[in-house]
N, C-alpha and C positions, 0 to 999 in steps of 0.2 A: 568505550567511546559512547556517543550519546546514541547513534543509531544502524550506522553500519560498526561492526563490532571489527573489522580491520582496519577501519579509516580511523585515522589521528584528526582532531578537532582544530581551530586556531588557526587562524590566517592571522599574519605578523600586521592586518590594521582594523579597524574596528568595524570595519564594514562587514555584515553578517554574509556569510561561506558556505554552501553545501558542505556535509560530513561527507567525505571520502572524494571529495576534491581534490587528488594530489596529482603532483607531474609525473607519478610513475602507477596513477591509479588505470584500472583497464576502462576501455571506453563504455559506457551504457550500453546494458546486455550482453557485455559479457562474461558475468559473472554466472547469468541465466543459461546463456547458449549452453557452457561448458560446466553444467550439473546433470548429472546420471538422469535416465526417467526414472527409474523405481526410486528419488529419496523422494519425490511429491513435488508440492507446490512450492515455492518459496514462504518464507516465514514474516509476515508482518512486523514491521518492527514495532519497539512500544514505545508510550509515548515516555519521554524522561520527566523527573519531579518539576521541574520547571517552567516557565510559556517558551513555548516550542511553536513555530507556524508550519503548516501542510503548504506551504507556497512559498514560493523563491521571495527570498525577502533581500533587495539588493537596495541600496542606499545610493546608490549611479551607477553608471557602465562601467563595465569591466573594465580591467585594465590590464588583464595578461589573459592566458587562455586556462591559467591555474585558478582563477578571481570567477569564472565563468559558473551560471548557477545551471544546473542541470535539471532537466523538465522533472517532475513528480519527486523532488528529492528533498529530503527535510530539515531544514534549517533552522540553525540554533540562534535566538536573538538575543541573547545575551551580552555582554560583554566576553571578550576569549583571551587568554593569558600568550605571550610574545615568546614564551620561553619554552613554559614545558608545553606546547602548543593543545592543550588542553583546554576544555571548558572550564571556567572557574565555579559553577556549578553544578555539572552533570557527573554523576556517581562517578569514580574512578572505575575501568575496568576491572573485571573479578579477577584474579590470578588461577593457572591452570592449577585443575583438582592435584591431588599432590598423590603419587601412588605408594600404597604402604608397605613396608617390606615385614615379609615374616619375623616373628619376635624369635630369637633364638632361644632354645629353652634354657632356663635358667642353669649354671654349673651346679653340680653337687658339691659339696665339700664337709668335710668331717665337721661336726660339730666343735663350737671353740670350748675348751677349759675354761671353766670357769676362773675369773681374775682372783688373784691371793689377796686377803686386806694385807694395806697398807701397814706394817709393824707399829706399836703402840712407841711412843717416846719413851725413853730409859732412862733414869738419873742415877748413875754411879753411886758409890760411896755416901749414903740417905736412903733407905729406904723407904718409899712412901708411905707407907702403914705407920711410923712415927710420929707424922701434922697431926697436934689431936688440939689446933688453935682452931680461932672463927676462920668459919667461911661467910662471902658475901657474896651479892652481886649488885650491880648497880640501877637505879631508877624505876625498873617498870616489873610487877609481877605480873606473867602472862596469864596466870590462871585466873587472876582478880578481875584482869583487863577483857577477858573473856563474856565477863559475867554482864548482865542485862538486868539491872543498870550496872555499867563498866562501873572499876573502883578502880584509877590511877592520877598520877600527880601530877600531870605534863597538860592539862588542858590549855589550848594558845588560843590566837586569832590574829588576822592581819590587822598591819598600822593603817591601813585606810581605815578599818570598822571601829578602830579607836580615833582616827580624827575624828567621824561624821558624827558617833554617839559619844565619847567622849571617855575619859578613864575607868569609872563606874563597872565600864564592861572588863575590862582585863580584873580588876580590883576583885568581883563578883567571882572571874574563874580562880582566882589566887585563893582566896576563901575554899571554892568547893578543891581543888587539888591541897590543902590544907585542911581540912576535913577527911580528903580519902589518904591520907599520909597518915593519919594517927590509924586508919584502920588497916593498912599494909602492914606497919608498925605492931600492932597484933597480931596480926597474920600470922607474921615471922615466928614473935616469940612461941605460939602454938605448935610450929614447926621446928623449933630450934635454932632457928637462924638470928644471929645476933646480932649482925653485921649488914650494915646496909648503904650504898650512897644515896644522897638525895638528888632530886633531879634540880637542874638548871633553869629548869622551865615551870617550877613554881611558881612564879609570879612575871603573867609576861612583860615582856618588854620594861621589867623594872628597870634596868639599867641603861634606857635605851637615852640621846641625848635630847631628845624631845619628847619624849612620851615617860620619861622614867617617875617615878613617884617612891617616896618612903613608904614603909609597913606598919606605920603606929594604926594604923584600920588592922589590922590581922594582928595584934599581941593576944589574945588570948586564944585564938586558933593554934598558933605557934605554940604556945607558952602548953595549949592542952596535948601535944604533939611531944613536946618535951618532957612532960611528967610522963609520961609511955614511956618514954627514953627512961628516963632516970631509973625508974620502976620496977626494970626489967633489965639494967645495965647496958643496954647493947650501945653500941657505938654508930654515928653517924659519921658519912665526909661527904664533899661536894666537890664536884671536877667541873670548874670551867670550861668553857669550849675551846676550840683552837684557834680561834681569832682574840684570846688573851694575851698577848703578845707584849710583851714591858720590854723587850729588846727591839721591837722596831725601828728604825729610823725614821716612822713617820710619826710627826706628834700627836696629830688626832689618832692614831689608833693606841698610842702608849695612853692618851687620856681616856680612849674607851675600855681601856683593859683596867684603867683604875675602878673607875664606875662599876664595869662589873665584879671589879673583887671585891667594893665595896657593899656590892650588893647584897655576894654571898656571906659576905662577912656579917652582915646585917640580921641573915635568916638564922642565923646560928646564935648568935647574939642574942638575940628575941623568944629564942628556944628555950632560956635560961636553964643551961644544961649543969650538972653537979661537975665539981673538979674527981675523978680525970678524965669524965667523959667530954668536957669541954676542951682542956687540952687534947684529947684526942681527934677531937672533928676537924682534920685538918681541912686546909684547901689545895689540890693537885694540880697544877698547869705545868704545861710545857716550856720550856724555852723559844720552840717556833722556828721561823728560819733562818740560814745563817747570811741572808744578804751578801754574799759574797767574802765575807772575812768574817771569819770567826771571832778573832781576835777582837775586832771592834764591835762585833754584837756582845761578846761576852761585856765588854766596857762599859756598854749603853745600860745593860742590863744591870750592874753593881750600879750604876748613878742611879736609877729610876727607881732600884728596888730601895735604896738608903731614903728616900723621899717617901715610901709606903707608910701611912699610918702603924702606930703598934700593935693594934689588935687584927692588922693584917700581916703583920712581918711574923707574929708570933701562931698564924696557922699555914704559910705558904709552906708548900713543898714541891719539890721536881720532880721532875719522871722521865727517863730517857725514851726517847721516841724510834718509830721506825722508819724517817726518811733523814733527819739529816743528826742528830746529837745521840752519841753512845754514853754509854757509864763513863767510861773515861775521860770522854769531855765535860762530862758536870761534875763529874766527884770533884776536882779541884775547887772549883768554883765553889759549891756545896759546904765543902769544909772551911774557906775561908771565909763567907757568910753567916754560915751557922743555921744552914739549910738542909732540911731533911732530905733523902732522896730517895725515892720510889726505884726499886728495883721493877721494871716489866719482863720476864721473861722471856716473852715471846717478840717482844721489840730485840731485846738483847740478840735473838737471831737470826736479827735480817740485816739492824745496825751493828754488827760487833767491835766497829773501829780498828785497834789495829789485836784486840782478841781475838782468841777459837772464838768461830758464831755456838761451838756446843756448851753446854753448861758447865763445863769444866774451867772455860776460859774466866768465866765471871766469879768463879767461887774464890778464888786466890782473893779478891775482893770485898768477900761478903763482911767480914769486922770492920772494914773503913765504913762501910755502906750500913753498917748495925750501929757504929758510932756517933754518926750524924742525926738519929733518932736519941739513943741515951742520953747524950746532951742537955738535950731539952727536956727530957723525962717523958718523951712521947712512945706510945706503943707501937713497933714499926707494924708497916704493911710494906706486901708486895699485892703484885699484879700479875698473873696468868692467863694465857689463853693458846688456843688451837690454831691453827691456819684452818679455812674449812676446805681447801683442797688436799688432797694427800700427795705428799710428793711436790709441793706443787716449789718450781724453784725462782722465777722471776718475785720481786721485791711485791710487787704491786697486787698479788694471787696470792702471795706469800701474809699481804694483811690483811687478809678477810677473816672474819670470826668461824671458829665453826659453831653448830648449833650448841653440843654440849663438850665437854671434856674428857676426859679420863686417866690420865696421870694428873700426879703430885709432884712439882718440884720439890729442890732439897732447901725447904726454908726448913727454918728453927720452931718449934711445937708452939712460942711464947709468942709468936708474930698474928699476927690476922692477913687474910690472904685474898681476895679480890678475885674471883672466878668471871672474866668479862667473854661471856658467852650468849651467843642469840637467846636461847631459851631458858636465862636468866635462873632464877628459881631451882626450875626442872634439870638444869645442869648441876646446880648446888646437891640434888637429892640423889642422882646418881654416882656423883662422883662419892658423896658420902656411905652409897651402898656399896658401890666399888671397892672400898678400901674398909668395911667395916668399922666405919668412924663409930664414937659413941655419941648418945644423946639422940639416936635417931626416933620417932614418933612410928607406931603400928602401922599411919598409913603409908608412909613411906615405904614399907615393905609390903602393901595391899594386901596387910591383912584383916580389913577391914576400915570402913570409914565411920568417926563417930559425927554421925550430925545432930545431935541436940543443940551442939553450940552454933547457932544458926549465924549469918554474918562470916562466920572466922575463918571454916573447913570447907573446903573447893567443894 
């Protein structure tokens, strides 16, 4: 309270009150009378943060004998609150010190065992030491992306900084992510790695419906990106994002999923890649969600896909996902089309439909699924990766990448294989040491790094 530290503040009207004016407060002095002599004198009270008067400040006569100001008592001229009859200014009382209880000493208890790893994944009937195809990974080398100046492909920027300065700018990072693309493209082959996707994000917002722009400003960036390619064989592909969507039911997004297939279709195009690495560069999207009926997304998606230009029909391919489309719901589809389809493995088990989610359930299927590539005369891929929890059994934990790898599925040695791991690259070298792949480079086994070739070797 503001001055006597038992009296409650606030009379119910705005006329200013003595503190400790109450009907059941003791009459003046006796508070005094009935204090021991040995605690001393009484204690001053202080003044509070606010204008406080040393004198009865009464705005008219009483009106009850509660309303009455009491000689030398200190009065708060404030406004005072009706409810919690407190000052609306004066400190709230401190609350009593709190007494502390002794801490119990802590229990002993035996030291825990240390936790077992998690068992490494098994694939039956294949043994891993047989894949002696490409390994890849997708978009970003960490080790290049490390370096100062960074060397990677995905440089972007917001659509406000292309409204206000104008396309120039995204155009400008298209170029420089097209310049460090032919040196990634080195990279690899120094290391052995053949196999590579391209990122999405080479050229921003090319596809976007106001901001998008053609690439005849970058043919010979591309074009010099592609004789790397050619050069050195390896294969390139490109995975739209997931907002690709040709089975939606809404039509501005099936038209934004054309755009961008047009897009990628474009960078590839312009790469002027040799046959069969151009047949090879496929383009990977999902099917996406099932809106409620499958049945009628599957529909949407044959109409939309038969309207695709030819040199995007002739690199689309599928990929079963991990929230709503298994193998067995696209194989059908897949083969009535004449569409390749992307085995993911680790999608395969968390969606398995009505399969074992274990790898056993999918292999009954591997030749319809190897079919849909010879067809066309394309070199299949799959897709690999880890959960990064161990054990972990919810759907949503269950998609998380882990950093690297370390089993082989049972694909075929003739396939290329797609290691979609956080640490990209550095998961490709382990998993290759793992397994005593060939073709591995000295430094990969740190037995030494050659740096003459400056630029190349991390």
């Amino acid at each position: 309270a503001c001055i006597v530290r038992r009296a409650r503040p606030c009379p119910p009207s705005p006329i200013s009150r003595p503190h400790g004016a109450d009907k059941k407060s003791n009459p003046p002095g006796a508070e005094r009378q009935s204090r021991p002599e040995n605690r001393g004198p009484p204690r001053k009270p202080k003044p509070a943060a606010h204008a406080r008067s040393a004198e009865p400040a009464v705005a008219g006569p009483p009106t009850s004998p509660a309303e009455t100001v009491l000689p030398g008592a200190v009065v708060c001229v404030v406004a005072q609150c009706r409810q919690c009859r407190q000052c609306r200014q004066c400190p709230p009382p401190r609350p009593p010190p709190r007494t502390c209880r002794p801490l119990s000493p802590p229990a002993i208890t035996a030291p825990a065992s240390p936790a077992r790893p998690a068992p490494l994944p098994t694939y039956p009937d294949a043994p891993t030491t047989s894949f002696r195809g490409r390994l890849g990974y997708p978009c970003l080398n960490t080790l290049l992306r490390a370096r100062n100046p960074a060397v990677f492909c995905a440089r972007t920027c917001r659509l406000e900084r292309i409204r206000r300065e104008g396309l120039e700018v995204a155009k400008t990072l298209g170029l420089q992510n097209t310049a460090d693309l032919a040196t990634v493209l080195r990279w690899n082959e120094h290391f052995g790695i053949r196999f590579f996707r391209l990122s999405s994000d080479l050229f921003p917002f090319a596809s976007h419906a106001e901001a998008g722009y053609t690439l005849e400003f970058a043919d010979e960036a591309l074009q010099e990106a592609g004789r790397v390619v050619n050069a050195f064989r390896h294969r390139v592909t490109m995975h739209p994002g997931q907002y690709t969507q040709l089975a939606s039911p809404r039509a501005a997004v099936v038209e934004a999923a054309v755009r961008d297939l047009a897009y990628h279709d474009e960078v590839l195009r312009r790469m002027k890649l040799d046959e069969p690495i151009d047949r090879d560069a496929v383009l990977v999207i999902h099917m996406g969600g099932t809106f409620g009926d499958k049945d009628a997304t599957l529909a949407r998606f044959r109409g939309n896909y038969a309207r695709l230009p030819q040199s995007i029909r002739a690199r689309l391919v599928l990929e079963n996902d991990d929230v709503s489309w298994s193998v067995e719901d696209l194989l059908p589809v897949c083969e009535e089309l004449d569409i390749p389809l992307v085995l993911d493995w680790h999608h395969h088990t968390i969606v398995p439909g009505t399969l074992s989610a274990d790898v056993r359930g999918v292999l009954p299927l591997a030749e319809r699924i190897a079919a849909t590539w010879t067809r066309k005369r394309i070199t299949q891929k799959q897709h690999y990766s880890e959960a990064a929890m161990r054990g972990a059994v919810v759907p949503h934990q269950r998609r998380h990448h882990s950093d690297r790898v370390r089993a082989l599925p049972p694909c075929a040695s003739d396939m290329d294989l797609m290691i979609e791991a956080k640490q990209k690259e550095q998961a490709v070298f382990e998993l290759r040491k793992l397994h005593g792949m060939d073709g591995c480079p000295a430094e990969i086994f740190g037995l030494g790094v050659r740096r003459e070739a400056a630029g190349v070797v991390p």
